[in-house]
N, C-alpha and C positions, 0 to 999 in steps of 0.2 A: 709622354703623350697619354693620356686620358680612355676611358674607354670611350667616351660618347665620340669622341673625336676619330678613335678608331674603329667604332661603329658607322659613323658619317661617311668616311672612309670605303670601307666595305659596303656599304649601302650604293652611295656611286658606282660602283666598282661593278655589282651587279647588276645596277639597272642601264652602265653604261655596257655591258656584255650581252645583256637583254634586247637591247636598241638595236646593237650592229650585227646577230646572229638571227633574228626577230625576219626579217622579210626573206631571207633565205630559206630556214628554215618551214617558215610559213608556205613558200612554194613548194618546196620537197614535200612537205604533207598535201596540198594539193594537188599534186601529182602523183603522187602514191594511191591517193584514194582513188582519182581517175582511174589510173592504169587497173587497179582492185576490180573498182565496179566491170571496167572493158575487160577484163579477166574472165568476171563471174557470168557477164551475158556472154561471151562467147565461149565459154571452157576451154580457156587456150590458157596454158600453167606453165608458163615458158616463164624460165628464170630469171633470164638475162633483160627479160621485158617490161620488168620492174627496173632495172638498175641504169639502165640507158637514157632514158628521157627526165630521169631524177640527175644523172649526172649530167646533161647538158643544161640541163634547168641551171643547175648551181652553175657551171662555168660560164652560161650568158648572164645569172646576174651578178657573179664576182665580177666579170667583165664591164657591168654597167654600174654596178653598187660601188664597187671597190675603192676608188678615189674619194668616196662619202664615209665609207668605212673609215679607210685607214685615216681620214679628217678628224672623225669623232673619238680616234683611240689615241692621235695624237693629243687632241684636246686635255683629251682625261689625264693622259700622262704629261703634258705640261703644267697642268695645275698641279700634278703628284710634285713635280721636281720644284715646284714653285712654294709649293708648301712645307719643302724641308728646312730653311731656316726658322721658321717658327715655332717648330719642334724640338729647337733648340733648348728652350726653355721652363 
């Protein structure tokens, strides 16, 4: 195998990790900064008041993503398995 080819590789690889982490993540940071600012205007520094509403964020949108998720990671490693005879050579 080649590098460009294992460069192409890896290129997929993180923009397909990018895609499926990507709208989770993006909420958890929405939500952090919310809670931040509702922190700052009310000076209330409770610890636990960050972590609560960032974890239910994520488990309602594993809940709703998830079957899109694990689609696209199937995808990606189909084409990986799909690709190993041609490596062959």
């Amino acid at each position: 195998m080649g590098a460009d080819r294992a460069l192409s590789i890896m290129d997929q690889m993180l923009w397909t990790a990018a895609i499926v982490a990507g709208p989770i993540l993006g909420a958890i940071l929405i939500v952090g900064i919310l809670i931040s600012v509702i922190q700052v205007a009310t000076q209330i520094q409770e610890m636990t008041l960050t972590y609560v509403p960032k974890l239910i964020v994520s488990v309602v949108l594993l809940i709703i993503l998830g079957s899109w998720m694990i689609g696209k990671l199937v995808q990606f490693s189909r084409g990986l398995f799909l690709l190993i005879p041609s490596l062959a050579h």
